[in-house]
C-alpha positions as CSV (number, residue, x, y, z in Angstrom):
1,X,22.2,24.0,21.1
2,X,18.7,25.3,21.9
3,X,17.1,25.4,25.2
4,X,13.5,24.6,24.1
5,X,12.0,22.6,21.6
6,X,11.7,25.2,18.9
7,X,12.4,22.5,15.6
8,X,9.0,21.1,14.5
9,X,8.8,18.2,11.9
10,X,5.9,17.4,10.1
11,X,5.4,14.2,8.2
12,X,2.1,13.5,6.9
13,X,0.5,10.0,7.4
14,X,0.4,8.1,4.7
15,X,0.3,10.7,2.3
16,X,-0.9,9.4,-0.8
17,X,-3.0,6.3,0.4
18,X,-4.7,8.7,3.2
19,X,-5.3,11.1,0.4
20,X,-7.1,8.5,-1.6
21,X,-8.8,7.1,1.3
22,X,-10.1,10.7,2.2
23,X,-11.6,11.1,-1.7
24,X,-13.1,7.4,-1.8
25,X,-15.6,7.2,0.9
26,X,-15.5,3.4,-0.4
27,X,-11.6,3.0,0.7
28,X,-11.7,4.5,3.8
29,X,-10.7,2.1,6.7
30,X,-9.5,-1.0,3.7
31,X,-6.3,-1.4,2.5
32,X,-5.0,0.6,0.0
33,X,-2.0,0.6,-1.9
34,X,-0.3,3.5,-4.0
35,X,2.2,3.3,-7.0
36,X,3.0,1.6,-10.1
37,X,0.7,-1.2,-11.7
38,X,3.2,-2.7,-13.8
39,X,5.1,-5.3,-13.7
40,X,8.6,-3.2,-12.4
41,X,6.4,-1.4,-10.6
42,X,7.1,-0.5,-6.7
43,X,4.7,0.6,-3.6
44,X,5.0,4.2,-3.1
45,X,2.6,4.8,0.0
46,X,0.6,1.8,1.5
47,X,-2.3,2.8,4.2
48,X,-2.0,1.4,7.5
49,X,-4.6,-1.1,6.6
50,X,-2.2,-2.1,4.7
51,X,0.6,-2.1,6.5
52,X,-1.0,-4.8,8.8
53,X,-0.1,-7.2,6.1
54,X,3.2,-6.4,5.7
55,X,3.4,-3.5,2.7
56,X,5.5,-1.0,3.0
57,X,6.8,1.9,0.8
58,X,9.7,0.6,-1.9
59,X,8.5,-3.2,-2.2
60,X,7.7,-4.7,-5.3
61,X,4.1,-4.4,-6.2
62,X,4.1,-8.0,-7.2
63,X,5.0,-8.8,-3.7
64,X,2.4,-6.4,-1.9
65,X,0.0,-8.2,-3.9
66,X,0.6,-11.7,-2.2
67,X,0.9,-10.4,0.7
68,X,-2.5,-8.6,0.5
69,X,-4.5,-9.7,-2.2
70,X,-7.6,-8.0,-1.2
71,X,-6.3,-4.4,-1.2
72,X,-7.4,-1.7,-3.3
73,X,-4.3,-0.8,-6.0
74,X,-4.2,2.3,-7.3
75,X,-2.0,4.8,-10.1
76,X,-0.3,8.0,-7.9
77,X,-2.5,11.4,-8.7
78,X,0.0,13.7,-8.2
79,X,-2.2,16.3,-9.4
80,X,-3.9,15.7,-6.4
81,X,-1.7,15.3,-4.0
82,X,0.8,18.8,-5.3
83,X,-2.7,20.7,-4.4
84,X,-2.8,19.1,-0.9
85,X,0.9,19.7,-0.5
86,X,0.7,23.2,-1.3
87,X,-2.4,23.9,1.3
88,X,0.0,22.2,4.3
89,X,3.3,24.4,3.1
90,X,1.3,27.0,2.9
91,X,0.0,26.8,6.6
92,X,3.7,26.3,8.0
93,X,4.9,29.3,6.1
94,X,2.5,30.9,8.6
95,X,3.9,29.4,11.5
96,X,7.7,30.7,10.3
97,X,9.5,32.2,7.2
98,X,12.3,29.2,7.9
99,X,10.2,26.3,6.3
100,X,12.9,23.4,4.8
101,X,10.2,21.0,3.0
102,X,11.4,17.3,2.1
103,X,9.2,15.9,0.0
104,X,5.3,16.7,-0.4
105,X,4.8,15.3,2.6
106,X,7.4,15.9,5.0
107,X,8.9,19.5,6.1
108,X,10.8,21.0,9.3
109,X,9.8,24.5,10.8
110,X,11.5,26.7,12.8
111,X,9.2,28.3,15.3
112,X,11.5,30.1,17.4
113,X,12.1,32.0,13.7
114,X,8.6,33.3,13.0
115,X,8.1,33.7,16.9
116,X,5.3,30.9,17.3
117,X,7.1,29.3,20.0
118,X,9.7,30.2,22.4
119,X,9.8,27.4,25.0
120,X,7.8,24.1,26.0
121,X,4.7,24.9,26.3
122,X,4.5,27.6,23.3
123,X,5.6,24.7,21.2
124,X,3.3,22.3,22.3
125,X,0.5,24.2,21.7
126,X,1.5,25.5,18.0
127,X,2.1,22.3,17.0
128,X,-1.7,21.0,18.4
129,X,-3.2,24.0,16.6
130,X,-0.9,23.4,13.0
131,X,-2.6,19.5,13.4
132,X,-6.2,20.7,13.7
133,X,-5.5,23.1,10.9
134,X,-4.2,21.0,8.6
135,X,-7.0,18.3,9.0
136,X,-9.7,21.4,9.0
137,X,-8.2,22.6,5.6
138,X,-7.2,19.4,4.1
139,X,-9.1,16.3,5.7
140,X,-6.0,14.7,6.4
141,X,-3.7,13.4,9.6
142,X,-0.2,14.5,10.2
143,X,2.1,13.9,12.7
144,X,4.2,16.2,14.4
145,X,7.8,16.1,16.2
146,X,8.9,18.9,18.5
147,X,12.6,19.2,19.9
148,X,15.6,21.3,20.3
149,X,17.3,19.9,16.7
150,X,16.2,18.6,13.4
151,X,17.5,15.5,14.6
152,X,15.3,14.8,17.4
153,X,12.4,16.8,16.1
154,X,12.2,13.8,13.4
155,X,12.8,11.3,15.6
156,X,9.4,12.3,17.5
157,X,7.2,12.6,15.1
158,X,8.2,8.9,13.9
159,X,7.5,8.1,17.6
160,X,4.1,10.2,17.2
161,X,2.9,8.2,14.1
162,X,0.1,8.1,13.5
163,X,-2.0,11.1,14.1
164,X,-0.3,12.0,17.0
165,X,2.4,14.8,18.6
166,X,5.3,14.2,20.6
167,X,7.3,16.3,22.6
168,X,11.5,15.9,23.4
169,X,12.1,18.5,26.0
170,X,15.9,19.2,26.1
171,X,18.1,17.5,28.7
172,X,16.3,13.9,28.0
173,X,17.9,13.6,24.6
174,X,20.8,10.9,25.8
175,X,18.3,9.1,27.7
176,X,15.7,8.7,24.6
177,X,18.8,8.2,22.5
178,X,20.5,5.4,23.8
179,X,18.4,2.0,23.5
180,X,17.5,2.9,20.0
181,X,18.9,0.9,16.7
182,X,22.0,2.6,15.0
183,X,19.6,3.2,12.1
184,X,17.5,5.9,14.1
185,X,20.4,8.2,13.2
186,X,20.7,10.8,10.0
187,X,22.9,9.1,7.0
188,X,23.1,5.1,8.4
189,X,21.5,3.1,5.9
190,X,21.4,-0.8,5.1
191,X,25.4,-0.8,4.1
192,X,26.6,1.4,7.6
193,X,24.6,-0.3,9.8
194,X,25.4,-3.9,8.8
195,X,29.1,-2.8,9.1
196,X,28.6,-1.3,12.3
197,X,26.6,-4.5,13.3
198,X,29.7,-6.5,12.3
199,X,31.8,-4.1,14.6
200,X,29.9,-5.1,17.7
201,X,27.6,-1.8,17.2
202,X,23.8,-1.6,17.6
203,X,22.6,1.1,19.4
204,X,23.1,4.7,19.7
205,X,24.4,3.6,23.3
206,X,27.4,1.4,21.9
207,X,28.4,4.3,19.3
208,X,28.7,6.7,22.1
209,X,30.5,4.1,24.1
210,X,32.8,3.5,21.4
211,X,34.7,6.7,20.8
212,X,35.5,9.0,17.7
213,X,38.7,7.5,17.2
214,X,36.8,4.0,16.5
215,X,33.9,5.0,14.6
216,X,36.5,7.1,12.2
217,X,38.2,4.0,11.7
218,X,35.3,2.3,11.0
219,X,33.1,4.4,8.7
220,X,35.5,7.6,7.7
221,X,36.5,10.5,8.8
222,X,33.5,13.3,8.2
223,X,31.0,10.2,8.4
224,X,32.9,9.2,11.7
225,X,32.8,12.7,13.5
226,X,29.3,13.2,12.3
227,X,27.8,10.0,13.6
228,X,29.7,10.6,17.2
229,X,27.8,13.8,17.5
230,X,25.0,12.6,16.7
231,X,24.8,9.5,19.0
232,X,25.6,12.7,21.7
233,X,22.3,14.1,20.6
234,X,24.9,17.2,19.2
235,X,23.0,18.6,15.6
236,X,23.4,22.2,14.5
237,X,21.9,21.8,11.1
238,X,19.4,24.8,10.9
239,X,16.1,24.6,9.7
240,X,17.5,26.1,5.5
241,X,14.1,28.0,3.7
242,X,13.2,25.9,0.7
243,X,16.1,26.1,-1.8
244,X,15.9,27.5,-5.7
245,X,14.7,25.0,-8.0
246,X,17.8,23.9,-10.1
247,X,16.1,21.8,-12.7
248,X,12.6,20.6,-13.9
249,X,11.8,17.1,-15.4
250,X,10.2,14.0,-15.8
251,X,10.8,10.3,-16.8
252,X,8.4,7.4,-17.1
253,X,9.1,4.0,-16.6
254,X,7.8,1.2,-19.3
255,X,6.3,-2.3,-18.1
256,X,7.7,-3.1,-21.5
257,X,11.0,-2.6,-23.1
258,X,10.3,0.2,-26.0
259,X,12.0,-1.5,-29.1
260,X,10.5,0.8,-31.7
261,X,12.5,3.7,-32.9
262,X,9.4,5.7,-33.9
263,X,7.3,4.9,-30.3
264,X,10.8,6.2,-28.6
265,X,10.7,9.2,-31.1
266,X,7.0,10.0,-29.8
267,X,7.3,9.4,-25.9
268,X,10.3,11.9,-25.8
269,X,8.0,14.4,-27.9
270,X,5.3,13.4,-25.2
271,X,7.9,14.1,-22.0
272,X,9.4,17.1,-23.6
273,X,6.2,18.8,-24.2
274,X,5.2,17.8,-20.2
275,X,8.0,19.0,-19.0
276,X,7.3,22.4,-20.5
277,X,3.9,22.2,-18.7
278,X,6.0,22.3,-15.8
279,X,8.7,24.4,-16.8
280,X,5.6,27.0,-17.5
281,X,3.4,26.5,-14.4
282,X,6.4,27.3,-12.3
283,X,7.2,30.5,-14.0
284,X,10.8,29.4,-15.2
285,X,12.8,28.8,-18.9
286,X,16.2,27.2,-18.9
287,X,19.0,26.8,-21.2
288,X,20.2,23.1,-21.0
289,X,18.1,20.3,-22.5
290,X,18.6,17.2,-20.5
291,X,17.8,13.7,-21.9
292,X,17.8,10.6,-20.0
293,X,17.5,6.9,-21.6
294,X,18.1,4.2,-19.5
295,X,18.4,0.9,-21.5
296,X,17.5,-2.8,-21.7
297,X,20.5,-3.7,-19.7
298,X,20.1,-1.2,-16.7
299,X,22.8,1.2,-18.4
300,X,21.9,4.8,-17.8
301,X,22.9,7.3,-20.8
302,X,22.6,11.0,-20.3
303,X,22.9,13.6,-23.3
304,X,22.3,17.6,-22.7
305,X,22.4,20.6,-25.4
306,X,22.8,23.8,-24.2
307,X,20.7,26.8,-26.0
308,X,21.9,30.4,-26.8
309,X,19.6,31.7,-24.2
310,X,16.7,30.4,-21.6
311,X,13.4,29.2,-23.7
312,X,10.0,27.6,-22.6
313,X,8.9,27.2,-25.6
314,X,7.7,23.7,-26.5
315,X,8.8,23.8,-29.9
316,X,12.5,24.7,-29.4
317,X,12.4,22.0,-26.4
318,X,11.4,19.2,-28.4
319,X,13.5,19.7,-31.2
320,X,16.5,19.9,-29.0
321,X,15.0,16.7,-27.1
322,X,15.3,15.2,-30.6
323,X,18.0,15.8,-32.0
324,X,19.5,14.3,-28.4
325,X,17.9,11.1,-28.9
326,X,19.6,11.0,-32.4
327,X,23.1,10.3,-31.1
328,X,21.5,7.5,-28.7
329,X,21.2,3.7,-29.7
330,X,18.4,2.3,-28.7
331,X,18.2,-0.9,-30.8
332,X,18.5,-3.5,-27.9
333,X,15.0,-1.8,-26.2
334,X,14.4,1.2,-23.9
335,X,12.6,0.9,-20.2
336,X,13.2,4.9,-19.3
337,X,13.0,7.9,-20.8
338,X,13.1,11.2,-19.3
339,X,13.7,14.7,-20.6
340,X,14.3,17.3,-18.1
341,X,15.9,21.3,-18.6
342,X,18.0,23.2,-16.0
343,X,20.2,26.6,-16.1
344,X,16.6,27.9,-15.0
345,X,15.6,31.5,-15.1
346,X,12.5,33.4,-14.2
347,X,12.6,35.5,-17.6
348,X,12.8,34.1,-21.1
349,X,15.5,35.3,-23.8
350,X,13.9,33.2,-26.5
351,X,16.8,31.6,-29.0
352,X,15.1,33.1,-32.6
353,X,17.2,31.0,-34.3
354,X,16.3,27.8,-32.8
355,X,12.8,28.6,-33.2
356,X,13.4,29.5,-36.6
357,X,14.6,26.4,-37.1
358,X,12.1,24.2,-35.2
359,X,9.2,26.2,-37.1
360,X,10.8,25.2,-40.7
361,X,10.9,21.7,-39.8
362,X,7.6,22.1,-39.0
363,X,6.2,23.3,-41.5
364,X,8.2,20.7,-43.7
365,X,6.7,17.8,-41.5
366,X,3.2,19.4,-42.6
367,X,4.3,19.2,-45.8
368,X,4.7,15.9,-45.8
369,X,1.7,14.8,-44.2
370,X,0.3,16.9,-46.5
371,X,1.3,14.2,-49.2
372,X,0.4,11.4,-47.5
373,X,-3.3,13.3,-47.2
374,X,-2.8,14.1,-43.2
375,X,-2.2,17.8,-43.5
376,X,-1.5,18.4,-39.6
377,X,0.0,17.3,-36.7
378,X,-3.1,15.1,-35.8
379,X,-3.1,13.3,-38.9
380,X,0.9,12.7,-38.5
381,X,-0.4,10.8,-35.3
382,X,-2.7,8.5,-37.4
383,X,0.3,7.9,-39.6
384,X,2.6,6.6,-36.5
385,X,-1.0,4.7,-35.4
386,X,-1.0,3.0,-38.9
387,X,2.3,1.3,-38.1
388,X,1.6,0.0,-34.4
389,X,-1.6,-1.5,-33.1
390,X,-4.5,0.7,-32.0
391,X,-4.8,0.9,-28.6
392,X,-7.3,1.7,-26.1
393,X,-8.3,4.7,-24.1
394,X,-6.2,4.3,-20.8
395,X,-7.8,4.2,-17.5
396,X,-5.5,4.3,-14.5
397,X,-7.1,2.9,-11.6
398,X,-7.7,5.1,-9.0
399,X,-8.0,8.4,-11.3
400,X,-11.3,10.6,-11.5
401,X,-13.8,10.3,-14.3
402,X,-16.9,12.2,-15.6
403,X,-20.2,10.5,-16.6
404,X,-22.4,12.8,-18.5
405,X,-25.2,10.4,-16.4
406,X,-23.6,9.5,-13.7
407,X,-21.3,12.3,-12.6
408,X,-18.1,11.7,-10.7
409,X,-16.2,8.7,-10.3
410,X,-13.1,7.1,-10.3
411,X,-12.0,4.0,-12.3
412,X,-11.7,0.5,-10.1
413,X,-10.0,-1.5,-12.8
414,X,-10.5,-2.1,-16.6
415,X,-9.4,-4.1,-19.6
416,X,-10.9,-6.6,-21.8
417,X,-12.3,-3.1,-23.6
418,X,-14.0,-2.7,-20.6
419,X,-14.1,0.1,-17.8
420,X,-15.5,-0.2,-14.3
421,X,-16.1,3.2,-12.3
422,X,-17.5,4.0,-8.8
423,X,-19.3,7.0,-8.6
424,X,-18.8,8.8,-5.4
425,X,-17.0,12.5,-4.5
426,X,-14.9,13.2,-1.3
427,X,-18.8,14.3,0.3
428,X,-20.6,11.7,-0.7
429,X,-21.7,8.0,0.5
430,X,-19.6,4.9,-0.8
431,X,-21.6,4.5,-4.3
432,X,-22.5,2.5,-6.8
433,X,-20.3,0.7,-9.2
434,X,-20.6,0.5,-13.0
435,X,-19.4,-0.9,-16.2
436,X,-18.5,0.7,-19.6
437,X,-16.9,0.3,-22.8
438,X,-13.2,1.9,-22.9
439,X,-14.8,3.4,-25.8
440,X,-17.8,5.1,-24.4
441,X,-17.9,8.7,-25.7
442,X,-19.7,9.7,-22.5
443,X,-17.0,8.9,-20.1
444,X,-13.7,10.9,-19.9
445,X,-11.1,11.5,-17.4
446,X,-11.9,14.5,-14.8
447,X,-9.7,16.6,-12.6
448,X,-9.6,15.4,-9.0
449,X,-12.2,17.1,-6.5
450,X,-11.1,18.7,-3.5
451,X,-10.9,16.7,0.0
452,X,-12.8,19.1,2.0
453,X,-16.1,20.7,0.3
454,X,-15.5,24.3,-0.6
455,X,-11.6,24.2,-0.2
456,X,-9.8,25.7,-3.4
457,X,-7.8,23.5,-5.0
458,X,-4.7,25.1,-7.9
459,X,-5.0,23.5,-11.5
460,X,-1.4,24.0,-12.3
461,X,-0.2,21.2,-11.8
462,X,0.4,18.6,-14.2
C-alpha cells in the first residue's frame, strides 16, 4: 500500500446540468434537470437546485416533475458535453500517463506515475492547481479526492462535493472507514446491502468486526474476501490507462412502441448510418454488425453478422443492419433499437463484395423510385412520408438554435407547431425569449458554443 496520497479522483459536479447552467446565463442558480422528455424517460444529471427537491440521477422524469415542477427540463447534448470531457481528460493526461476515465465525468489519476506528486503536500497542491485549471479552461466545478488507493481517493471526493478537495492522509483510513454505511464500499449495491442489513451488518465497522469466514458465508467467496479487505481499508487496484475501445454503438429509446415495419426499417437505417459517424470520427472499422431490438414485452433480442473484413462504410453497414432486422419479429411493437459494430481495427480492408452488393441494391431501389417518379434517395423518403403522417421539425428543449435575426439561442419548449427560443450565448446576459412557427425557414438547429469565450471546441462528435 502507498505511503502518501498519490490516487486522485476526479468527478465533475453535476456534469451535464452544470454544463447547461454554465451555457444559459438564464439557468444558472434554478433548477435544472437533464435527460429524457418522454414518458419512459429517466433523470440523467439534476443540478443541485435541484436536488433540494429531491431529484436525483436514475428517477423517473415523471416523478422529478412532481417533485419540482418549476425546473427547467432539458434533452442531453452530448455533443456538448464529449467536447468538455475531452478538454478535462486532456488536462489529467498532463498530470500522469496512468489516466483510468469512468465516464465523461469521472476519472482516477495516478500522480506518483507522471511525478506530480510524491507525498502530502505535493498532492494537495496538484490537485488545487488541476481544479483552477479545469474551471479556467472549461467554466465548470469539479471535485477532487486524494488518498493512498482508488478506494479512498473516491470516497473523498464524494466527501468534497461540491466544488471542493479533500485529503485522506494514510494511517486515518480505519478511522474514516468505520462509522460509514456498508454501501460506501466498491461492488455493494441495493441487493448486498439489504442482505448484509438482514445479517446484523451496517457499517464498515460491523464488516470488519465480523470476520472473513462470515462475510464468505454470507455473500461468496471472491465477493467475501474482497469486501473484508476493503472494510480494512486494503485496495491494490492500480490506477489501468484508458482501455482499447471494443465496440461502437447506439440505441434510442421510443416514448412509443414502433408498430410499423417500414418506421422500424428506417430508424435502423438512421442508427446504422450514426453509428458510422462514430465508427469514422474515431478512426476505427470493424467486422461484426450488431443489432439490438428490444420489444413490447421487455424481451431483449440480439442478432450480429460478421463481414469478410473490417468496413466503415455506411453502405455495407446498413445493408448488413438490414438484412439482421429481417430474421426479427417485430409485429407486437418495438421500444429499442440499437445497431452497434465491434472486432474494431484502426485500418480498413473493405469487403468488395459486400459493397458490390449493397451498391446493386441500390441502384435497384433508384430504379424503383424511379417508377414511382422519385428518382433518388430523397424522394424514397417522401414515399415512406406518404404512408405515415407528416410530422414536424423537432426541437429538443435545451438544444442550440440559429436565427438569421436573432442569432443564438436555445429552444425552451415547443409544440402546438410552435417554437419558443431564448437567445443568449455562454457570454452573454439572460435574454429575451421568442416564439416561432416549427416551420420557420429562418430558424435551424446550431452546434453548441463553447463555455468559456475563445476556448476550442472538436466538431467530431456526433
Amino acid at each position: 500500500m502507498r505511503t502518501a496520497p498519490t490516487i486522485l479522483h476526479l468527478d465533475m459536479d453535476a456534469f451535464f446540468a452544470s454544463a447547461e447552467q454554465a451555457a444559459k446565463p438564464s439557468l444558472r442558480g434554478k433548477a435544472v434537470v437533464v435527460g429524457g422528455l418522454g414518458p419512459r424517460g429517466v433523470v440523467a444529471t439534476a443540478s443541485y437546485e435541484a436536488r433540494v427537491f429531491g431529484v436525483h440521477s436514475a428517477m423517473p422524469m415523471a416523478q422529478a416533475r412532481r417533485l419540482a415542477p418549476n425546473a427547467a427540463y432539458l434533452v442531453p447534448r452530448f455533443t456538448l458535453y464529449r467536447e468538455v470531457s475531452e478538454q478535462v481528460m486532456g488536462l489529467l493526461g498532463a498530470l500522469s500517463p496512468l489516466v483510468e476515465p469512468l465516464s465523461l465525468d469521472e476519472a482516477f489519476v495516478d500522480l506518483e506515475a507522471g511525478a506530480a506528486a510524491w507525498d502530502e503536500a505535493s498532492a494537495r497542491l496538484a490537485g488545487a492547481k488541476l481544479r483552477a485549471d479545469i474551471r479556467a479552461v472549461t467554466g465548470l466545478t469539479g471535485s477532487v479526492g486524494l488518498a493512498a488507493s482508488k478506494m479512498l481517493a473516491k470516497i473523498a471526493s464524494e466527501q468534497a462535493k461540491p466544488d471542493g478537495l479533500v485529503v485522506i492522509e494514510p494511517g486515518t483510513e480505519r478511522a474514516l472507514l468505520g462509522p460509514m454505511s456498508v454501501r460506501t464500499l466498491p461492488g455493494v449495491g441495493p441487493a448486498t446491502g439489504d442482505h448484509l442489513r438482514r445479517a446484523g451488518i451496517t457499517t464498515v465497522d460491523e464488516i470488519a468486526e465480523a470476520g472473513e469466514d462470515e462475510l464468505v458465508r454470507l455473500v461468496g467467496k471472491a465477493h467475501g474476501h474482497a469486501l473484508y479487505a476493503m472494510a480494512l481499508a486494503h485496495d491494490e487496484r492500480p490506477v489501468v490507462a484508458e482501455r482499447e475501445t471494443k465496440s461502437v454503438s447506439v440505441e434510442d429509446t421510443y416514448d412509443v412502441d414502433i408498430h410499423d415495419r417500414l418506421r422500424v426499417g428506417l430508424e435502423v437505417q438512421r442508427l446504422a448510418d450514426r453509428c458510422v459517424r462514430r465508427l469514422r470520427d474515431a478512426g476505427l472499422s470493424g467486422r461484426t454488425i450488431v443489432l439490438k431490438v428490444r420489444r413490447y414485452d421487455f424481451s431483449t433480442l440480439t442478432r450480429s453478422e460478421t463481414l469478410r473484413g473490417p468496413t466503415d462504410d455506411p453502405g455495407v453497414v446498413r445493408e448488413a443492419a438490414a438484412r439482421l432486422l429481417e430474421a426479427v419479429d417485430t409485429t407486437g411493437g418495438v421500444r429499442l433499437l440499437g445497431v452497434g459494430v465491434s472486432g474494431l481495427a484502426d485500418y480498413t480492408q473493405e469487403d468488395l463484395f459486400a459493397q458490390a452488393q449493397a451498391q446493386a441494391l441500390a441502384e435497384a431501389a433508384a430504379g424503383e423510385s424511379a417508377v414511382l417518379e422519385h428518382p433518388d434517395e430523397e424522394g424514397a423518403e417522401e414515399v415512406a412520408a406518404e404512408q405515415a403522417p407528416p410530422a414536424e421539425r423537432r426541437w429538443p428543449a435545451g438544444h442550440d438554435v440559429r436565427h438569421v435575426e436573432y442569432g443564438h439561442g436555445w429552444v425552451q419548449g415547443s409544440g402546438l407547431g410552435r417554437v419558443t427560443v431564448r437567445f443568449e450565448t455562454p457570454y452573454s446576459e439572460p435574454g429575451r425569449v421568442r416564439t416561432f412557427r416549427t416551420d420557420d425557414v429562418a430558424l435551424e438547429l446550431a452546434d453548441p458554443l463553447p463555455l468559456v469565450r475563445g476556448a476550442v471546441c472538436d466538431r467530431r462528435g456526433g
